[in-house]
PLY file of the C-alpha trace (Angstrom):
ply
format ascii 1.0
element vertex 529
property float x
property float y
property float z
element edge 528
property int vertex1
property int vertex2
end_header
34.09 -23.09 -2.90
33.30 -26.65 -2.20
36.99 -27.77 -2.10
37.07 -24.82 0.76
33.81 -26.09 2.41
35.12 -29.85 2.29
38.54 -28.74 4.19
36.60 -26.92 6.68
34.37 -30.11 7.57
37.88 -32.33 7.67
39.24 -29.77 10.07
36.15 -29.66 12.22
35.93 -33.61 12.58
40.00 -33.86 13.38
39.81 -31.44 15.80
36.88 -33.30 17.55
38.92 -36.74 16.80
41.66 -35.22 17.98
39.87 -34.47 21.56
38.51 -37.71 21.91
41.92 -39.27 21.39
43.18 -36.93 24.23
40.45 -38.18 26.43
41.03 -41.92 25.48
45.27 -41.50 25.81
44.23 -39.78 29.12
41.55 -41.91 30.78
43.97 -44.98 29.87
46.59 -43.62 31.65
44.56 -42.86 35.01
43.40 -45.81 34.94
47.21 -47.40 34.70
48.57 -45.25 37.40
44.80 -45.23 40.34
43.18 -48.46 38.73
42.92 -51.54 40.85
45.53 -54.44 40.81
43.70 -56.79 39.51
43.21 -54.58 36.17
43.39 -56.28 32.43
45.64 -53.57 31.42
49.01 -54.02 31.01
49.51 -57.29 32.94
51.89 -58.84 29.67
54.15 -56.23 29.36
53.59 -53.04 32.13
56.53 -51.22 30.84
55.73 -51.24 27.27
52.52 -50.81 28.08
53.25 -47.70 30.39
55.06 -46.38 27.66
52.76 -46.83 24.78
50.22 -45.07 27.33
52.41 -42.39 27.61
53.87 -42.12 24.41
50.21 -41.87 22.84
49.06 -39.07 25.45
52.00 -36.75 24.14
51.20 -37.87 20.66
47.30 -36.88 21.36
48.61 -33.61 23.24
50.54 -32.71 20.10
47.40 -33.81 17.18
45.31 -31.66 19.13
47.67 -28.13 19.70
48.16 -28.47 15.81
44.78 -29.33 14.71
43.38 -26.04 16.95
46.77 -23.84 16.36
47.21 -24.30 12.57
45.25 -23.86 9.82
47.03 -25.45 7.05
45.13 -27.77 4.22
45.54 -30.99 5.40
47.76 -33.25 3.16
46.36 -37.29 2.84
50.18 -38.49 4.13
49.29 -36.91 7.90
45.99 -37.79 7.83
47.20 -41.70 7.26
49.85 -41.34 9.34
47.85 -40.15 12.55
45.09 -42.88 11.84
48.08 -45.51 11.72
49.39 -44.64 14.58
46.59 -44.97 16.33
46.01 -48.38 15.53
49.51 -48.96 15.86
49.69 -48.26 19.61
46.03 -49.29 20.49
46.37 -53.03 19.25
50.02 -52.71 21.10
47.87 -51.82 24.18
45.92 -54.76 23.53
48.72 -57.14 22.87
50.79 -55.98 26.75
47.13 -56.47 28.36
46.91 -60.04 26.84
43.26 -60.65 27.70
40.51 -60.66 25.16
38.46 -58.94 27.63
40.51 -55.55 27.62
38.16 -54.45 24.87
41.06 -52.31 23.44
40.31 -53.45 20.52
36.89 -52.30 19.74
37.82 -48.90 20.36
39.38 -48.96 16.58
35.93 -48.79 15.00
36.10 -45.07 16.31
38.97 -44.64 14.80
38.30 -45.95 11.29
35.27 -44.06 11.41
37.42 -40.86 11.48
39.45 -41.97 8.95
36.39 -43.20 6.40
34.84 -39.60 7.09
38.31 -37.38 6.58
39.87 -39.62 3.73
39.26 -41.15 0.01
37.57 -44.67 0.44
40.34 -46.60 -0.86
42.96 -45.37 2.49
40.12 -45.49 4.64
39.67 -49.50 3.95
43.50 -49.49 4.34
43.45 -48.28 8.03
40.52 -50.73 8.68
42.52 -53.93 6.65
45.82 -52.73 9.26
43.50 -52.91 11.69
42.00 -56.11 10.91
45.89 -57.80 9.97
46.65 -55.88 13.39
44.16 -57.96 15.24
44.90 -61.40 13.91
48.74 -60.85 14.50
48.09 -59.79 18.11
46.27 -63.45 18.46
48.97 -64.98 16.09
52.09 -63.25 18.56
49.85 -65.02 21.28
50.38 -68.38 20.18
53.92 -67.84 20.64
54.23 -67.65 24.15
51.21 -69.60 25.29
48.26 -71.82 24.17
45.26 -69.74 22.19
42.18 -71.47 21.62
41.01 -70.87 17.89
37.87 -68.96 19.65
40.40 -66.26 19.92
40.90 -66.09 15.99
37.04 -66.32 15.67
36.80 -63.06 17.64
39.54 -61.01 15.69
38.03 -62.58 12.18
35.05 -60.97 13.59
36.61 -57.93 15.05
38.10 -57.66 11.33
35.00 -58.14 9.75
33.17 -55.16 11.87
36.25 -52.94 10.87
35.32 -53.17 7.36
31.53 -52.98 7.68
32.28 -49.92 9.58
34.72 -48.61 7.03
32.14 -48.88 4.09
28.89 -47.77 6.34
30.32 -44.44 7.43
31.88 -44.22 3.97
28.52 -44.61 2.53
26.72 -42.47 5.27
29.68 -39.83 4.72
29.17 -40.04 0.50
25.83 -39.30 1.11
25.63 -36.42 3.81
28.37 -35.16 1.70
26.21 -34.96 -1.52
23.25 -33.83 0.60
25.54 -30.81 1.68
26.90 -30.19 -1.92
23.64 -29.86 -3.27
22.15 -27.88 -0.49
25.29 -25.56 -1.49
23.97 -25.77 -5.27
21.01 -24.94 -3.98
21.73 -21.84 -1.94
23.93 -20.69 -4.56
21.20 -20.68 -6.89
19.22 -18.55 -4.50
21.60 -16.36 -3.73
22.58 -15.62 -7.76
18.39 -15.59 -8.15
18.22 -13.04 -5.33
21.12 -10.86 -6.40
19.16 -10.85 -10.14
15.55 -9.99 -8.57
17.79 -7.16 -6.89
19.21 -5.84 -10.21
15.60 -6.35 -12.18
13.93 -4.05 -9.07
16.42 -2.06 -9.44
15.80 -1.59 -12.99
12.76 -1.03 -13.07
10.57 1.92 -13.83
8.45 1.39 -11.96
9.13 2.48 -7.93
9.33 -0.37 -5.78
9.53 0.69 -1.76
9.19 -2.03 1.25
8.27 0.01 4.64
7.14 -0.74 8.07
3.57 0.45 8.98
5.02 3.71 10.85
6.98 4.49 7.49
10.34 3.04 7.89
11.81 1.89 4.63
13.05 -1.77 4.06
13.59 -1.57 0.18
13.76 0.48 -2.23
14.98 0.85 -5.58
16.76 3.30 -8.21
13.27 4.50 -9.62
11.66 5.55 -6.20
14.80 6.86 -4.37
14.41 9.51 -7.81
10.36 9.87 -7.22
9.93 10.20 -3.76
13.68 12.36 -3.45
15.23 10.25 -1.03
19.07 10.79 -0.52
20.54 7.63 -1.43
21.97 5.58 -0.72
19.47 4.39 1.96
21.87 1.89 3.82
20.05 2.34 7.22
16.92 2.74 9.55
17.05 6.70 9.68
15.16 6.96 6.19
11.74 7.10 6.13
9.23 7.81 3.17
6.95 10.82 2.85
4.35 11.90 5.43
1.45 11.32 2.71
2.63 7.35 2.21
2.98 6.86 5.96
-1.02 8.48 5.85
-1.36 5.49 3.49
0.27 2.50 5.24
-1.92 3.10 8.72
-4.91 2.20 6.26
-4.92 -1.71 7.07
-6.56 -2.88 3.30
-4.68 -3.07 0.55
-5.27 0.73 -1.29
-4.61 2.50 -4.40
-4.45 6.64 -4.93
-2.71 9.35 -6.21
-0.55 11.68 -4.65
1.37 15.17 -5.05
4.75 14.90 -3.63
7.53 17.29 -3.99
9.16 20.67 -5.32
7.83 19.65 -8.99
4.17 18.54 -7.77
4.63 15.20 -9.59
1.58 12.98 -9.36
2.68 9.90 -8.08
0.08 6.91 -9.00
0.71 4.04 -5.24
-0.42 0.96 -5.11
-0.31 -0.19 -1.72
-0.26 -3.76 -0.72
-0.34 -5.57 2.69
2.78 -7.97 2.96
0.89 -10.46 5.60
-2.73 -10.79 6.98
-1.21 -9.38 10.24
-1.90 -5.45 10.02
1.28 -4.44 11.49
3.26 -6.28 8.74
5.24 -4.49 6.01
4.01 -2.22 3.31
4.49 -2.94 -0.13
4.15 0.09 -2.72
4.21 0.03 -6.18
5.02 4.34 -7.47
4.20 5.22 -10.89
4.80 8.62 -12.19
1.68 9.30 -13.67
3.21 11.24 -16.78
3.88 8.25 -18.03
0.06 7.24 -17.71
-1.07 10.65 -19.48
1.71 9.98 -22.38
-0.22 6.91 -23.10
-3.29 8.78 -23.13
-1.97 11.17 -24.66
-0.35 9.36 -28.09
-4.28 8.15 -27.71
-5.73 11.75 -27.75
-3.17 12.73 -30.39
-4.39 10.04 -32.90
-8.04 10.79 -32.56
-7.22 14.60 -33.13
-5.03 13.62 -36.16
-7.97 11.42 -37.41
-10.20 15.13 -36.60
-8.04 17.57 -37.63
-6.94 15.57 -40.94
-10.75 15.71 -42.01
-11.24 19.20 -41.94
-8.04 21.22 -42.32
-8.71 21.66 -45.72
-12.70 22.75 -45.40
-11.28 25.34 -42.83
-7.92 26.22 -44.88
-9.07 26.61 -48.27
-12.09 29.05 -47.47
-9.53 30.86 -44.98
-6.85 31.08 -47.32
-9.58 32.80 -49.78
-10.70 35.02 -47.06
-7.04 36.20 -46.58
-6.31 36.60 -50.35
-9.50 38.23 -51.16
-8.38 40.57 -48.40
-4.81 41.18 -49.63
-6.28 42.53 -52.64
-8.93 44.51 -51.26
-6.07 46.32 -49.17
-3.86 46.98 -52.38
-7.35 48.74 -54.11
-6.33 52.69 -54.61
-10.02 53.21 -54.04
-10.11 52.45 -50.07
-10.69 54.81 -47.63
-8.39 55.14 -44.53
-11.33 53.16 -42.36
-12.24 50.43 -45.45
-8.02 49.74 -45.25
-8.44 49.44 -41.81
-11.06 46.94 -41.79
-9.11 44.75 -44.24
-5.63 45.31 -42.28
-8.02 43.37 -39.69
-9.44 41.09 -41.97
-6.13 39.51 -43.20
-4.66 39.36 -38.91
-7.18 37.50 -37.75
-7.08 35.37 -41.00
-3.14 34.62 -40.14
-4.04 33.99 -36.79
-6.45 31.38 -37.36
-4.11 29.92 -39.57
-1.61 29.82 -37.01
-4.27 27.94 -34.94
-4.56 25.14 -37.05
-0.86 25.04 -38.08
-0.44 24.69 -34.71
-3.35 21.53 -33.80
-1.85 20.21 -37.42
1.53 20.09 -35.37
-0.09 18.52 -32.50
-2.36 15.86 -34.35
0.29 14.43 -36.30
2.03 13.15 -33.17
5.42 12.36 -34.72
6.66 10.08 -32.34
9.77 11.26 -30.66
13.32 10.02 -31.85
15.30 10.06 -28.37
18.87 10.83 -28.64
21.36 11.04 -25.66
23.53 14.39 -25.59
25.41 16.90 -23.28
22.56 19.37 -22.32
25.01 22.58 -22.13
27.04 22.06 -24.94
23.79 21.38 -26.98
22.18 24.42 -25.42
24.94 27.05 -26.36
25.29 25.84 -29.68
21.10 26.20 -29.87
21.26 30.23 -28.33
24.12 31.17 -30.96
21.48 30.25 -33.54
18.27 31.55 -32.09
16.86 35.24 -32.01
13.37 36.01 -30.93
11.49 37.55 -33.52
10.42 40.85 -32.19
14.06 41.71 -32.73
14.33 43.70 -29.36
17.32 44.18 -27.06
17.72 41.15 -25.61
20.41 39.84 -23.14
21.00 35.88 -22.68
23.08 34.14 -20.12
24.01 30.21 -19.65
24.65 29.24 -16.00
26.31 25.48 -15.94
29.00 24.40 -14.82
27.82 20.45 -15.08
30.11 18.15 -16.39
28.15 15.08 -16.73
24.32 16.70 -18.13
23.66 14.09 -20.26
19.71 13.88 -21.59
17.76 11.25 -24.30
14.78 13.39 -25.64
13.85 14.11 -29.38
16.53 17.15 -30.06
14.08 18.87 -32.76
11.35 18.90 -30.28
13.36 19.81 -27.68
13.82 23.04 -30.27
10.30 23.78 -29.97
10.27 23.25 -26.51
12.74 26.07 -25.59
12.27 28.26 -28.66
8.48 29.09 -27.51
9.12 29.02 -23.54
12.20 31.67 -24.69
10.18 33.75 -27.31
7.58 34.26 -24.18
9.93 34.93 -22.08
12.11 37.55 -24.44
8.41 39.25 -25.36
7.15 39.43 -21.34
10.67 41.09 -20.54
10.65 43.39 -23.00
7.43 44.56 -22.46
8.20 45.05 -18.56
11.69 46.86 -18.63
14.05 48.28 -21.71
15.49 45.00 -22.34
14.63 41.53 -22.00
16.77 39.09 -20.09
16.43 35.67 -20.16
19.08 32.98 -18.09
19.11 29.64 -18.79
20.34 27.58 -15.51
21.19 23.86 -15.66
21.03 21.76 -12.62
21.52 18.46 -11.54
19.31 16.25 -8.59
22.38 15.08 -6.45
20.43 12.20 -5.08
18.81 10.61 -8.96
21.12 12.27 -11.25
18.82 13.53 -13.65
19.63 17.08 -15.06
17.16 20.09 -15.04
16.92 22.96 -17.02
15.65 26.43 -15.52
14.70 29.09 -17.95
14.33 32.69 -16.01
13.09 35.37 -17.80
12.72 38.97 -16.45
9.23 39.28 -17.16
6.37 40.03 -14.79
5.24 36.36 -14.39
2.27 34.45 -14.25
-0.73 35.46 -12.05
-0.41 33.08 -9.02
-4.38 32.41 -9.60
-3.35 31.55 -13.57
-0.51 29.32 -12.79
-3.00 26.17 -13.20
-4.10 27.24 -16.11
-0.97 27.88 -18.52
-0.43 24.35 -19.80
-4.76 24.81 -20.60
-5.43 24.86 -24.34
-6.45 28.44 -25.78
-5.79 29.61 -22.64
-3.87 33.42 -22.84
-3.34 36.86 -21.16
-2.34 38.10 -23.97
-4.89 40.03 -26.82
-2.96 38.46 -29.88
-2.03 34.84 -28.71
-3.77 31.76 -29.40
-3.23 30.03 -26.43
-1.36 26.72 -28.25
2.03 27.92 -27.32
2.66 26.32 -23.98
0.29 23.31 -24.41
2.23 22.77 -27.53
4.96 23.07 -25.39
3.32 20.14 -22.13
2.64 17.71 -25.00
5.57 17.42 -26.90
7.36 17.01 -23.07
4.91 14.40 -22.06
5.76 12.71 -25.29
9.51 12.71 -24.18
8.75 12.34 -20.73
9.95 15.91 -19.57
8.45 17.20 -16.64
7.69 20.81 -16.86
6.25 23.25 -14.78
5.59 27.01 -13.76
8.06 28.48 -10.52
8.98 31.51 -8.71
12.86 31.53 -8.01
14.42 32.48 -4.75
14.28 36.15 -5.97
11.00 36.33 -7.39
11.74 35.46 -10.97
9.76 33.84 -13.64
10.97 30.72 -14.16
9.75 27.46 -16.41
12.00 24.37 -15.65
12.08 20.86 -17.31
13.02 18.58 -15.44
14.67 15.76 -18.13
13.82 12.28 -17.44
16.96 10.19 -15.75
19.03 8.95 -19.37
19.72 5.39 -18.35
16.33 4.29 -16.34
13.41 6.95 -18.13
12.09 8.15 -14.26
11.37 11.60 -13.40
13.69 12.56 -10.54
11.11 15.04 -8.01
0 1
1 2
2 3
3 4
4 5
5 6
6 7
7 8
8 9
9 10
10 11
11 12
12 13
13 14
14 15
15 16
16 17
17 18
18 19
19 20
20 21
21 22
22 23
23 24
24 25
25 26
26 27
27 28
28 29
29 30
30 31
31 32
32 33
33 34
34 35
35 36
36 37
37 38
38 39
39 40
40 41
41 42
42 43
43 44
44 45
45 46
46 47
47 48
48 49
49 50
50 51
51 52
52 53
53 54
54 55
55 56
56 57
57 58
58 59
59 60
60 61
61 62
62 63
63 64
64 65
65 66
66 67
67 68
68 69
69 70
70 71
71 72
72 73
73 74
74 75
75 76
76 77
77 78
78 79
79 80
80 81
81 82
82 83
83 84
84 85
85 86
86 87
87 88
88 89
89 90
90 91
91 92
92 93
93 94
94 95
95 96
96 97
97 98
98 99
99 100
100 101
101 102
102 103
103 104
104 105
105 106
106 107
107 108
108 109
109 110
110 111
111 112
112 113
113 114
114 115
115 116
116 117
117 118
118 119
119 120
120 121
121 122
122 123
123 124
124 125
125 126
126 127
127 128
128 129
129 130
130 131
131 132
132 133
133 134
134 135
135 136
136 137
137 138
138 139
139 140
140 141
141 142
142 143
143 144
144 145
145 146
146 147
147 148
148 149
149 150
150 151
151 152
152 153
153 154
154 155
155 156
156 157
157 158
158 159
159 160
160 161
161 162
162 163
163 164
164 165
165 166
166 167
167 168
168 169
169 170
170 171
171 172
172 173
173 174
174 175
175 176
176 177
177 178
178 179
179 180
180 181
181 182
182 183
183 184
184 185
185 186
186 187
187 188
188 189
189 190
190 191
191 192
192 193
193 194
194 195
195 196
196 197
197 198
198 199
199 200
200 201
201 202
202 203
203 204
204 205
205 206
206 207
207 208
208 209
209 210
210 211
211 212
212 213
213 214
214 215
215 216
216 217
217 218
218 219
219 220
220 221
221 222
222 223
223 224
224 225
225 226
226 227
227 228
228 229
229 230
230 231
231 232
232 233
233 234
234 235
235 236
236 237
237 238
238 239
239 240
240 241
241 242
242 243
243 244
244 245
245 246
246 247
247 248
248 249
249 250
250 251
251 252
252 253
253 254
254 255
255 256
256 257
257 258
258 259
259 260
260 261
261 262
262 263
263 264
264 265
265 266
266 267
267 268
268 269
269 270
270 271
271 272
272 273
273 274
274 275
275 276
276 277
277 278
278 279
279 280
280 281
281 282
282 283
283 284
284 285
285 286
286 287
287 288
288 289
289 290
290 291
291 292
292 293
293 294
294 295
295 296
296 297
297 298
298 299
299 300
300 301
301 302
302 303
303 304
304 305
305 306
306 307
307 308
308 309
309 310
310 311
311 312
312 313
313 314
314 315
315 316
316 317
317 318
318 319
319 320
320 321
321 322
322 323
323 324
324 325
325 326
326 327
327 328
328 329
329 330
330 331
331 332
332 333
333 334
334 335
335 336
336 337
337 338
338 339
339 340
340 341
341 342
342 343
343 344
344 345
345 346
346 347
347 348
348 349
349 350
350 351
351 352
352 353
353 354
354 355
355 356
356 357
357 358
358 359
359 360
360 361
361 362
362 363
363 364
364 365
365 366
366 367
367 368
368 369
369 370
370 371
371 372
372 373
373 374
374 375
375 376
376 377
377 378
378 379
379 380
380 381
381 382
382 383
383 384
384 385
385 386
386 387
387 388
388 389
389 390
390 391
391 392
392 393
393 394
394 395
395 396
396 397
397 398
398 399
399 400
400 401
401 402
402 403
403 404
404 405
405 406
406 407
407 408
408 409
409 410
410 411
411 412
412 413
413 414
414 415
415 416
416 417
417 418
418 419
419 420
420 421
421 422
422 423
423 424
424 425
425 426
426 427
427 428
428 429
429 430
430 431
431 432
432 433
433 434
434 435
435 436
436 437
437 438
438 439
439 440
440 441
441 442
442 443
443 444
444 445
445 446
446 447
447 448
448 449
449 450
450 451
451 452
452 453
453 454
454 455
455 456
456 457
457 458
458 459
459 460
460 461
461 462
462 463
463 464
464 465
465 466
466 467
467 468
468 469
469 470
470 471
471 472
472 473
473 474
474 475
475 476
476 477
477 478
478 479
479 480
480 481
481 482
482 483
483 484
484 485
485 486
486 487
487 488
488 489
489 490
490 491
491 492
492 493
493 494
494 495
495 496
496 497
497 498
498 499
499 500
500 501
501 502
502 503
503 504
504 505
505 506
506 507
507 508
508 509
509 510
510 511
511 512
512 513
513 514
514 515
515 516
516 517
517 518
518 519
519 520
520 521
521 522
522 523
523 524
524 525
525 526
526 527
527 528
């Protein structure tokens, strides 16, 4: 990249050279042809002089239609050979004019500046030693045709002697505006390969990152909040803007934090809102954090003090239950029982089993197994899970798979992704047998086209929840139902928050009951809205 950057600085500066050697060749020659009679120039030799004059101006003509026309790498043989030329035909210019005051010359230094800027030092003190041996000889050829004071070779050792401090100066001046420039390249290479890993890490991240204007435009954003806030991606424009409830946000003008409800899946959406700039109409910055991932943490906190609870007294509640329920087995199996003394100890020995289902159930829940994620193919997984499952009231029951994804891929804990689905599907198979002759349940996957993360819709032909009890499902002990506990579907919201599954209650576009998970994204752990 340098060796790229150096030969376009060497073609800039010869095609500038090159110009000023047009306007030198040129002004020469004007002032040949309309200069007064009594002109320095030329009065040696006129005809060589006329055509060195017009010999360079062709030469200059042609430098500068290739140095503009052609872009081919320059090779250090032209370079010399332009340079020597030059110097060549101006100290031959000086030699026909024959005066020391011509001032021809001086106008080398120009030259040899060129070539100390476009050339290694060691030709570049070559062109300024011809110059120098130029000089003297024009003196020296002098002496042969008339008397030269030695002032004359005074002035060339001179004229020499500012070739060469010219020659190392600019090659010194050059050296150093050349390092400057390579290390300002370092430099904004570095910030360029810093920038383009800042843009991988935000795009990384979990957390949501979005940049916006103060009327909602967005500036940035990454992976994690085009999947939050479901924006189509990817956002390569101005036309995408960010939800009405963040632009509510950003025309606050202090920094602000709160938590919002956006989308389909009423995700809770934790923003952190910062002001870019003091200036109020400056950009927004937002930091979006699913707050799932807040109540998992507070939930593997809840889970250990209920372990810590539960793990005290399940044996003062189990072993007096468990005597309860055997005392009442063998009640039941006395001959000596009437119908109604059989019937109290039928009821006895249910509600024992159910209360031992209770704390089977907050046993489950307290030991908070942490979950063992493993990445799979949802639908292949599924099917192979419904050829092995059968609800257990053991009533006609039809079950369908609807997917046709071919890249479903999850990374949750598969066993509790068994309970999951095996007590959202018993409900389900119970409700729609209860409500028609057979119970139907469809499992649907989908896919967010914008994120990528996969979602799984189970539909049941059951009545449904109350629209006044859909808050109240995921509730512990909460139930419609005269023999349930009301553990089943928490059960069911805690082992998804521990695998970051987002699941929720829905009506489908014909009125079904539906529960869907929505699976967190495999590769970056965000719930896509």
């Amino acid at each position: 990249m340098f060796f790229a950057q150096d030969f376009l600085q060497q073609r800039a500066i010869m095609r500038v050279y090159s110009a000023y050697r047009l306007v030198l060749a040129s002004m020469i020659l004007i002032a040949l042809l309309f200069g007064p009679a009594n002109s320095t120039l030329g009065t040696i030799a006129p005809k060589w002089f006329a055509i060195a004059v017009i010999g360079y101006t062709l030469f200059a003509i042609a430098a500068l239609l290739i140095h503009t026309l052609f872009s081919t790498k320059y090779s250090q043989t032209q370079l010399f050979f332009e340079f020597f030329v030059d110097v060549g035909v101006i100290m031959l210019m000086s030699y026909c004019s024959g005066s020391a005051d011509s001032g021809l010359p001086l106008l080398l230094i120009v030259t040899i500046s060129a070539a100390s800027i476009t050339m290694p030092g060691q030709l570049s003190l070559a062109i300024a030693a011809l110059a120098t041996i130029s000089a003297i000889s024009e003196v020296a050829a002098h002496t042969l045709s008339e008397r030269v004071s030695a002032q004359r070779f005074i002035v060339a050792g001179m004229t020499g002697t500012t070739y060469f401090a010219a020659a190392i100066a600019i090659r010194y001046l050059s050296a150093r505006i050349v390092k400057a420039q390579q290390l300002a390249e370092h430099r904004r290479t570095d910030i360029e390969q810093l920038s383009r890993i800042n843009q991988r890490i935000v795009q990384r991240m979990q957390t949501g990152i979005v940049v916006m204007s103060k009327t909602g435009q967005i500036k940035l954003i990454n992976a994690a909040a085009t999947e939050l806030l479901d924006i189509p991606t990817p956002v390569t424009d101005s036309n995408h803007y960010v939800p009405p409830a963040l632009i509510d946000m950003a025309r606050n003008h202090k920094n602000t934090t709160k938590v919002i409800n956006i989308g389909a899946g009423h995700l809770d959406i934790h923003v952190n809102m910062s002001i870019l700039e003091k200036n109020s109409d400056s950009h927004r910055l937002l930091y979006l954090e699913d707050i799932s991932k807040i109540n998992q943490r507070a939930q593997n906190l809840k889970l250990a003090s209920l372990g810590r609870f539960t793990a005290s007294i399940a044996h003062e509640i189990r072993n007096p239950l468990s005597a309860i329920s055997h005392a009442a087995q063998l009640l039941a199996e006395s001959p000596d029982l009437n119908e109604v003394d059989q019937r109290f100890a039928a009821i006895i020995q249910n509600h024992a089993l159910r209360m031992n289902d209770i704390i089977k159930n907050i046993l489950e829940l307290s030991r908070g197994r942490s979950p063992e994620p493993l990445r799979f193919a949802l639908s292949s997984w599924l099917k192979q899970f419904l050829d092995d499952w059968q609800p257990s009231n053991h009533k006609p029951l039809d079950i369908n798979v609807d997917s046709a994804l071919k890249d479903d891929d999850v990374n949750v804990d598969r066993s509790q992704l068994v309970q999951i689905i095996s007590n959202i599907a018993e409900n389900g198979a119970r409700h729609g047998a209860e409500n028609s002759d057979k119970a139907i349940l469809t499992f649907r996957c989908i896919k967010n086209a914008s994120s990528g993360a996969v979602s799984l819709d189970i539909i049941d032909n059951g009545p449904g929840i109350k629209p006044e009890d859909e808050d109240k499902i995921f509730e512990p002990f909460f139930t419609t139902q005269k023999q349930g506990n009301g553990l089943g579907l928490y059960l069911c919201r805690e082992l998804c928050l521990a695998n970051q599954i987002h699941i929720y209650y829905r009506r489908t576009e014909r009125g079904e009951s539906c529960f869907r998970l929505q699976f967190s994204h495999p590769d970056r752990g965000t719930i896509a809205d």
